[in-house]
N, C-alpha and C positions, 0 to 999 in steps of 0.2 A: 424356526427353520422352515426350509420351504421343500418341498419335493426333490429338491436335488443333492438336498444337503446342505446346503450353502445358508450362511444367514440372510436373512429377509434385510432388502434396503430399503430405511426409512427414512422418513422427512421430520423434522424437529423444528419447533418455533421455539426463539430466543429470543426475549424482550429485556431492554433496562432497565433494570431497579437494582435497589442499593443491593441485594446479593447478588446481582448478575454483573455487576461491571467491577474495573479496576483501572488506576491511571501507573499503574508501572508496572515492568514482567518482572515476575518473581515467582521462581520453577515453585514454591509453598506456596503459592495461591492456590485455595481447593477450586475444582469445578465448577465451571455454572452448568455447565453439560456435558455429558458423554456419548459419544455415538461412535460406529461401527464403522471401518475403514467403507468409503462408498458410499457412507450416509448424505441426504440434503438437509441443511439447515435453514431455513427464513430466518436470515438474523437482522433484527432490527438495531443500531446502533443512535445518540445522539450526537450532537454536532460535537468540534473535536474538547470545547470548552465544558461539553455538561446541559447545555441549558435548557431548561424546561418548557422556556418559553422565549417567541420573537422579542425583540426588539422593536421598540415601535419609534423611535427616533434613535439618530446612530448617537454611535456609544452607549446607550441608556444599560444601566446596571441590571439584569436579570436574574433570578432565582438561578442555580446551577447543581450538578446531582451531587457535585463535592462541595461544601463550604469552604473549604480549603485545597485550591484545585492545586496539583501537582505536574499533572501530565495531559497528555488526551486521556478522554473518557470513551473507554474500550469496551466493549461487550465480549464477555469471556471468562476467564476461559473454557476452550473447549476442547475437553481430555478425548484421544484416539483411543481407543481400544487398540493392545497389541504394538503401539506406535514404541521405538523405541531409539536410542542416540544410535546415529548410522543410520536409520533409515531416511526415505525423502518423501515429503509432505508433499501432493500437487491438492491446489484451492482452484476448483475450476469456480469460476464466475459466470453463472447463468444470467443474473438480471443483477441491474440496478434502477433504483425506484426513490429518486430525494425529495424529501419534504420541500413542503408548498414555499418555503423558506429558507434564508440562508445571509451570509456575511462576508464581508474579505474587510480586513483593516493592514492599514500600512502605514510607516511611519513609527512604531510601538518600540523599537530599538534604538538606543542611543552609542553607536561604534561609525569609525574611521569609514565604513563602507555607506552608511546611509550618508554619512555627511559628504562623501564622493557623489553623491546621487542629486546632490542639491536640495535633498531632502532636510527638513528641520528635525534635530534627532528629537527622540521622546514624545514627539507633539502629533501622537495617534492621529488618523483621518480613517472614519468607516465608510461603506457602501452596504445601504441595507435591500438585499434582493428577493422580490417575489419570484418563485419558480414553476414552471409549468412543466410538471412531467410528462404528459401526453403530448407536446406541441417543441418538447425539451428545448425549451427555451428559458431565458432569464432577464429580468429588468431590474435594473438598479432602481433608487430615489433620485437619483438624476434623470432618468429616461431612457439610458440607453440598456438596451437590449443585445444578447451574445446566444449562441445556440449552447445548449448545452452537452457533454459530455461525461457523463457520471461512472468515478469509479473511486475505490477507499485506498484514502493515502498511507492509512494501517493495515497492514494484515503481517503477523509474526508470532512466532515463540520467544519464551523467554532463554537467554544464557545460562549454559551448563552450570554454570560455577552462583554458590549460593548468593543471595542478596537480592534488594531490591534496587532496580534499573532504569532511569530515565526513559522516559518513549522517547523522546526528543531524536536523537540520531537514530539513524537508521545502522543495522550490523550483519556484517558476515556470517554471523554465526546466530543467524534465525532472521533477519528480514527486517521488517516493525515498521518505522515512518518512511517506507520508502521511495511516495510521494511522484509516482511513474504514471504520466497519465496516459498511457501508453496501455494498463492494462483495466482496459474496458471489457463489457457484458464479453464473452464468447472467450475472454484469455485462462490458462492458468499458469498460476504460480507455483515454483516449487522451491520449496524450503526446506533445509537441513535439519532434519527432527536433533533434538539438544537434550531433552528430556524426555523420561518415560510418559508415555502419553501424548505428546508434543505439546498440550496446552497451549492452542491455540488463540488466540485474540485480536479483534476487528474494531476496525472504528476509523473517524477521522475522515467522513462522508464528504466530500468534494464534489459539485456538480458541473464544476469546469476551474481548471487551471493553466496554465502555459507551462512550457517548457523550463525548469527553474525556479519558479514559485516565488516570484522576483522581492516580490514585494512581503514575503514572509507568510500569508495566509492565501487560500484558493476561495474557493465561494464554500465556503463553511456552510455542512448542513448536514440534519440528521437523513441515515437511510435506511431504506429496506433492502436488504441486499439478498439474494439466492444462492450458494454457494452448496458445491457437490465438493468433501474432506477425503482426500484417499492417499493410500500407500504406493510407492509407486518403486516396482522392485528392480530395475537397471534404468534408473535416470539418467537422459544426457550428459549431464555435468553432474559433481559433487556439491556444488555452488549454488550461490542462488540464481536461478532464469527463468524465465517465463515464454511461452506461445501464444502471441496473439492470434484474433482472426487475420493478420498482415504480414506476420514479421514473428522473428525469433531475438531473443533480447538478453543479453549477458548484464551485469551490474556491476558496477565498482564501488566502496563506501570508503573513503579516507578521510581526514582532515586537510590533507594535500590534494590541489586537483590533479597534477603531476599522478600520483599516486593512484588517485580515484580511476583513472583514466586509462592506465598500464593493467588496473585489476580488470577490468570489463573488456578491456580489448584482448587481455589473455584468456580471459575464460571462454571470447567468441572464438578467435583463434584453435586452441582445443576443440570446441563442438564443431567448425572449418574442416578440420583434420578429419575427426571423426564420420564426417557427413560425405566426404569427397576425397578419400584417401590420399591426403598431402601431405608432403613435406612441408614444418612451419613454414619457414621461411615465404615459399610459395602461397602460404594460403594468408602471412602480411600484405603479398603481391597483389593476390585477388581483394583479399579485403580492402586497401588503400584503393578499388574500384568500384565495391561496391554497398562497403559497411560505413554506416550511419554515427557519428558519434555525437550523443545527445547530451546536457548537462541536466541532468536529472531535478534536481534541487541545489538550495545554495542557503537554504534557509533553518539549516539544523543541527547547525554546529559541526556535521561532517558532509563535506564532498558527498556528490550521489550524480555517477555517470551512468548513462549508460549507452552499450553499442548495440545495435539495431540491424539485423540481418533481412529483407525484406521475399517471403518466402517466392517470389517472383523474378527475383534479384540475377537469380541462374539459371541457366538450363544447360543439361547435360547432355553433349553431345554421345 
C-alpha cells in the first residue's frame, strides 16, 4: 500500500507457455495472472495459430503451442481483483509492438461465398510477411509492401454460463474475436465483466487488416502488447464500446448483417442521447449525418459491425 492508502499500481509481464495460454473461454480456466483494477501488464501473445516458429516458404507446416489447435492461441487468462458480473472492464491499449513476422492465407474455406469471389474453394494461397516495427511497415514474398497498423483482434472474457467456447465469434456478452482495427495503440475497450474476476484473455496479434478481414485472416503475428486492466464504475454504455484516439465506437455481433447493424447503431444512438440530450429519433437524424457504419469482420461465423462516431464530427453550439 502506498501512503495514501491506496494499493500500489503495478506492471506484470505475461509470456506464452503451455500454463499461460488457452484456445477457448471457459470461466474454469484458472489464471495465468492476477493483478489489481489499474494494473499494466506487458503481454506477450503468439500469432493467432500457435506458432513457434516462421514459416520459411508459404504454407510450410510449423511447430505450434497446441498439437491440436482448437481456436486462437490466447495469453491468459487474467483474473481482476474485485472484478465482478455487472461491472465494466476498460483495456486501455498503450503500445503495440509485432513480431519481425507474420502471414495472411486466403482461400482456406470451401462455401457458397468464396466461390461468389471467383475464388477456388479449399485451395489455400499464403503471403509470408517480414515486418518492421520501427519503420511499421510490411513486405510480402511477393514484394509488395503496406504500412503497418497494429492492434489484437482478441481481447475478451469468457461467458457466464458454464462450458467451454469457441474463440471463433466474437459476443455480446464479453467481446473476444472482435477483429476492429479501429482499436489501435492509444484506444480502450470496455467489456461487460461476466465472471468473477473477469478473466481476461489476449491474443490474435494482427499487424494490418482492412475493414472486414475479407479474406478470412489479417497479417497474422505474434505481439508485444502494453495494456492498463481497470474497473470502470458508470460506463457510457452497458455494452461493448470503445474510445479511440478518433472516434467513439458502438459494436454489433449477429449471424444476420441486418441484425449486426440495428445492434451497433442502437447502442450509438443511446451514447447520442446520452452525450447531447436528444430525443432518439433526432439523434437517428444527426446520426444519418454523421455516423460511420463500418463492417467490422465477415470472417467469423457472426456478423461484426460496427458504428463510428468521429469525436470531431460535432460541435456544440
Amino acid at each position: 500500500m502506498d501512503n495514501c492508502g491506496k494499493a500500489t499500481v503495478r506492471t506484470h509481464q505475461l509470456i506464452p507457455t503451455p500454463d499461460t495460454v488457452t484456445q477457448t473461454f471457459d470461466r474454469k480456466t484458472p489464471p495465468a495472472l492476477t493483478i489489481d483494477p489499474g494494473d499494466t501488464v506487458a503481454v506477450r501473445s503468439l500469432d493467432a495459430w500457435g506458432h513457434l516458429e516462421p514459416q520459411t516458404v508459404p504454407g510450410e507446416v510449423k511447430a505450434q503451442m497446441f498439437p491440436e489447435r482448437l481456436g486462437h492461441c490466447l495469453t491468459g487468462p487474467i483474473a481482476v481483483r474485485g472484478a465482478m458480473p455487472g461491472d465494466m472492464l476498460a483495456v486501455n491499449f498503450v503500445s503495440f509492438t509485432p513480431d519481425s513476422w507474420g502471414w495472411t492465407a486466403a482461400g482456406r474455406r470451401s462455401d457458397a461465398f468464396t466461390r461468389a469471389l471467383g475464388v477456388e474453394p479449399g485451395v489455400p494461397q499464403w503471403l509470408l510477411w517480414q515486418l518492421d516495427a520501427v519503420r511499421q511497415t510490411g513486405t510480402n514474398d511477393l514484394g509488395q509492401s503496406i504500412k503497418l497498423s497494429p492492434f489484437l483482434g482478441v481481447v475478451g472474457v469468457p461467458p457466464q454460463r458454464p462450458g467451454s467456447f469457441s474463440t471463433t465469434p466474437p459476443r455480446a456478452d464479453g467481446g473476444g474475436n472482435i477483429d476492429c482495427r479501429e482499436l489501435v495503440a492509444g484506444s480502450t475497450l470496455f467489456l461487460p465483466v461476466t465472471v468473477p474476476e473477469a478473466m481476461l484473455c489476449v491474443g490474435d496479434g494482427h499487424a494490418a487488416q482492412g475493414d472486414g478481414e475479407v479474406g478470412g485472416t489479417a497479417i497474422e503475428c505474434g505481439m508485444e502488447s502494453r495494456i492498463i486492466v481497470d474497473l470502470v464504475a458508470d460506463p457510457a454504455l452497458p455494452s461493448v464500446h470503445a474510445i479511440t484516439p478518433t472516434a467513439r465506437i458502438t459494436f454489433g455481433f449477429n449471424p444476420d448483417l441486418n441484425a449486426a447493424t440495428a445492434e451497433a447503431l442502437k447502442a450509438m444512438l443511446t451514447w447520442m442521447q446520452a452525450l447531447y440530450g436528444m430525443e432518439r429519433t433526432s439523434a437517428l437524424a444527426l446520426a444519418s449525418s454523421v455516423v460511420d457504419l463500418r463492417i467490422t469482420q465477415i470472417a467469423n461465423e457472426t456478423w461484426g459491425v460496427h458504428a463510428v462516431l468521429g469525436h470531431s464530427a460535432i460541435s456544440q453550439a
